[in-house]
N, C-alpha and C positions, 0 to 999 in steps of 0.2 A: 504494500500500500504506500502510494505517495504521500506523504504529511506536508510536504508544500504547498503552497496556494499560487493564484495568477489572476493578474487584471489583465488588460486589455493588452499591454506591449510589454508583461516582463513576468518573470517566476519570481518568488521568494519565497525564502524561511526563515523566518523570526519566530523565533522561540527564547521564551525569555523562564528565567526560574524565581517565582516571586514569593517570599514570605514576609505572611503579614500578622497582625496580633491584635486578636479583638479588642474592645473599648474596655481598661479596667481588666483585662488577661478571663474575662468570664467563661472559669472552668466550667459552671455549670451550663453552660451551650453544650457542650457535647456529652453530657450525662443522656441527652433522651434526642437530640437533633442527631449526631454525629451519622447516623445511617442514611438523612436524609438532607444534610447538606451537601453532598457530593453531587445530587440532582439538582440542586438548587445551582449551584455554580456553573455547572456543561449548561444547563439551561439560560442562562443569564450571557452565558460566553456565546451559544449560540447566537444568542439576538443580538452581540456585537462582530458578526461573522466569526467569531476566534474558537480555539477549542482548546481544553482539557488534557491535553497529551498525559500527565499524572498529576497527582494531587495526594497529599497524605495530610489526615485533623488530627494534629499532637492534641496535648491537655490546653496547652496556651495557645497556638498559633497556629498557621495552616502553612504550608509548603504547597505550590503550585506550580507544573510546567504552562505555560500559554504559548499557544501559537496566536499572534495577532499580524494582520496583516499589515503593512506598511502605512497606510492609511488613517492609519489610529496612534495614538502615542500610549504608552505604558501606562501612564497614568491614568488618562483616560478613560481605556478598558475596564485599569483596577478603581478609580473610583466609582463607577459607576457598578462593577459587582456588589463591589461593599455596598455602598445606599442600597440597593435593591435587595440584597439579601438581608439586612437588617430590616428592611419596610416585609420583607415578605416574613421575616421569622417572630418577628412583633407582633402581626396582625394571623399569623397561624398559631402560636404558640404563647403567645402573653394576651391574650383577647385584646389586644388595641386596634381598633377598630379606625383612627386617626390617628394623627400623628400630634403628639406631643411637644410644645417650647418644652426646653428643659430638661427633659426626662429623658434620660440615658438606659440603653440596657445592656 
């Protein structure tokens, strides 16, 4: 299988290895998420064309390969997981049903 991507006039592979550290090291995310944040993040990467190459949820922190295509900057991709997996794990898992000034999870 090719893991490279292509636009219109060029191939690449950008693969980047990103670790990042919940708000606060919140161990208890992965007491009862940890099985179902793996799908949260392929899915979140999908909708920024990029992909999941690997991924491992330590007790504090996440370890992640991305393929993202040129067109996108690191940051970008990663900030927009993070929001989006916090908006999604709030309103699945903490009954927040809006979003909160303030309140951290």
């Amino acid at each position: 299988m090719d893991n490279s991507g292509s636009l219109n006039h060029s191939r690449w592979e950008c693969k980047y290895h990103v670790v990042f550290i919940p708000k606060y090291r919140r161990k208890v995310l992965y007491a009862d998420l940890r099985r179902n944040l793996g799908e949260v993040f392929r899915s979140l990467a999908r909708q920024k064309e990029c992909a999941v190459e690997e991924g491992h949820l330590m007790p504090d922190h996440v370890h992640m390969l991305l393929s993202i295509p040129p067109k996108y900057s690191v940051a970008q991709v990663i900030g927009y997981m993070k929001g989006k997996s916090a908006i999604h794990i709030a309103r699945t898992y903490m009954d927040r049903k809006r979003n909160y000034v303030g309140h951290h999870f």
